[in-house]
N, C-alpha and C positions, 0 to 999 in steps of 0.2 A: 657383661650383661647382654650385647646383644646378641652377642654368640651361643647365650644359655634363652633368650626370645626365640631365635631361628631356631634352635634344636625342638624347642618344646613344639612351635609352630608346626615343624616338619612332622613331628612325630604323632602330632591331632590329624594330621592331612594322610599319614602313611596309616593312620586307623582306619583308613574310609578308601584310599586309593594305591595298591602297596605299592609300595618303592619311588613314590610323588615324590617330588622335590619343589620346592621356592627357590625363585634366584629374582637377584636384582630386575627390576625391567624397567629400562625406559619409556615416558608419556608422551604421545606426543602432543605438541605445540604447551607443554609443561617443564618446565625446570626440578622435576622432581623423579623420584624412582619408588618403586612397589614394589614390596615380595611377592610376588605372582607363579602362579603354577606355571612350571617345565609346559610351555606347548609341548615338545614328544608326552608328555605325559596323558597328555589327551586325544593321542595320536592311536594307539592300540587297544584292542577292543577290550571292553573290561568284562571281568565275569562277573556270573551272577548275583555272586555275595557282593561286589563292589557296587553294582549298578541299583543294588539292593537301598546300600549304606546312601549312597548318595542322592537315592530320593527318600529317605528316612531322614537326613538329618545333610540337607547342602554346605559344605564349606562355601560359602558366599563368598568370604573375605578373603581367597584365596583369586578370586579375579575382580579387575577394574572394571564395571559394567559401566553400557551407555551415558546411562544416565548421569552418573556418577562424575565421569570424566567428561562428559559437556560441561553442566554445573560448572567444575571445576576449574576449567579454561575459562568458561565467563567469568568467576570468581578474580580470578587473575588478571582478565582484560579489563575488569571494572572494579578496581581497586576501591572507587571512593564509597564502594554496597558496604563494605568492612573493616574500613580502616578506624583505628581506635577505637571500636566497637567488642562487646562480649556478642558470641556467637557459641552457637551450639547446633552441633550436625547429626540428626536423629536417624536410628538404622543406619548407624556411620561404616559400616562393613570393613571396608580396609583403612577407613580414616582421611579417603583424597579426598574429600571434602574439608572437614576441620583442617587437612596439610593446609590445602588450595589458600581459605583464607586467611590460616596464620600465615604466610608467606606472601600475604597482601596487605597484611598490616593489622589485623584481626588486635587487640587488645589480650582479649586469649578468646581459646577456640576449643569445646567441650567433645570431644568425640563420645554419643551416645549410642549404645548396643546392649540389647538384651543380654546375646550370648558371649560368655567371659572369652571363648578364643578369640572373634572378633577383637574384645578389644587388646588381646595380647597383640594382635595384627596390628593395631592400630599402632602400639609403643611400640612394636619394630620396627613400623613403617618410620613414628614421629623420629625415632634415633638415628633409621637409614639416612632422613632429611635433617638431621640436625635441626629439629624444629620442635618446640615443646607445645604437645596439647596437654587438657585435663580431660579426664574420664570420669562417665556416670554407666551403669549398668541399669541405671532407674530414671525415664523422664520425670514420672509422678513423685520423684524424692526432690526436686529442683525447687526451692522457697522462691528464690528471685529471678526476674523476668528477664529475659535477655532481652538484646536489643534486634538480633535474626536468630530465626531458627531453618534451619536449612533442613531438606528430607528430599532424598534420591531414592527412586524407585521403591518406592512403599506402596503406590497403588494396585501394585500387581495381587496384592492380596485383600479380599472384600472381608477380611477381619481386620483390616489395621485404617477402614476409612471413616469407623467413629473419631479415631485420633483425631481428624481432621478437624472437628468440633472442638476439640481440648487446645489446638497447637497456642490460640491467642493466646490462653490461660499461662503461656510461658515464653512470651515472646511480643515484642512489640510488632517484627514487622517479618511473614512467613514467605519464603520461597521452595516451592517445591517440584522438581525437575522428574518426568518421567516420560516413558518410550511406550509403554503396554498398552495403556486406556487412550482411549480411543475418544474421542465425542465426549470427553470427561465434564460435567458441568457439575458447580458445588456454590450456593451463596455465598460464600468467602472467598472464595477465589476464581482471579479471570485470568487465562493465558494470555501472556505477554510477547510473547515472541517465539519460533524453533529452534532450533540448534540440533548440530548434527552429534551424534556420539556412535561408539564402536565398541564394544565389549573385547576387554583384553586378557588373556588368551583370546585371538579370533574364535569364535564359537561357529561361525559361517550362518548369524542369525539375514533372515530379510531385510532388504533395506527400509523397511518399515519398523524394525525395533530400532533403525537408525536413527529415527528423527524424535528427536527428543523436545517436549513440551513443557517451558518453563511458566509457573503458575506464580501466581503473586495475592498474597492479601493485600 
């Protein structure tokens, strides 16, 4: 099975980037690995039909962004945010979130994505780690309220920040880490603290998409 995940994986990614590859990658300050896209892969200049495809439809879940992999470390550093707790990780992209805190003690840990390769990403990541999440491809299908709802890098887009109003309605208690916005202020949520993160593949973004802002209801 996960060798029939990678193939298909690779073969969504060689749609949009030709002859892209995933390979294992190490986290750092993480006990975990991610199918990640081949840095050489990002290395040569693409043409036009690629550069095309990939602002038409971004393979997200083919890298670990900032956001993501800050989250995930504090996830790890502060075991007792998730331990024996139901959790669920929205715009879960490659799934190091839901990993991060089943692997801290999470009860279970729902990886949520829109887009169905995503979450094909997310079961090869969960099989890479030997770690089992569940999958939703629908937050609004979810009956019962978790106990956190976790959300990385979702603000970058000013269609996904009505969510922000809905997240209660599924969750007792929300965390939500991002790098983009700036000066973000929302009645439900105050920032808690920075934290530093790095988009992997290096993307060579500023050190200002570095610093990553963790939000709290």
């Amino acid at each position: 099975m996960p060798n029939l995940l990678l193939s298909q994986l690779n073969s969504s990614l060689q749609r949009i980037i030709g002859n892209a590859q995933l390979i294992a990658s190490p986290l750092p300050k993480l006990p975990l690995l991610l199918w990640l896209i081949d840095p050489s892969n990002m290395q040569r200049q693409m043409n036009s039909e690629e550069t095309q495809r990939l602002l038409d439809k971004p393979p997200y879940w083919c890298f670990c962004w900032a956001s993501g992999l800050a989250l995930a470390q504090w996830i790890v550093q502060h075991p007792e945010q998730v331990a024996g707790k139901r959790v669920i990780d929205v715009g879960a992209g490659s799934g190091i979130v839901a990993l991060a805190a089943k692997l801290a003690g999470a009860k279970s840990a729902v990886a949520c994505d829109l887009d169905p390769i995503a979450l094909q990403a997310c079961r090869a990541n969960a099989e890479l780690n030997q770690l089992k999440l569940n999958y939703s491809d629908d937050l609004f299908s979810e009956s019962e309220p978790y106990d956190v709802l976790f959300a990385a890098d979702v603000l970058y887009d000013a269609a996904n920040l009505p969510l922000l109003n809905r997240f209660p309605d599924f969750a007792k208690q929300i965390i939500i880490a991002d790098s983009r916005q700036r000066n973000f202020q929302h009645p439900l949520f105050s920032k808690s603290q920075t934290l530093y993160g790095e988009t992997l593949p290096d993307l060579a973004e500023p050190d200002e998409f570095r610093q990553v802002s963790l939000y709290r209801s």
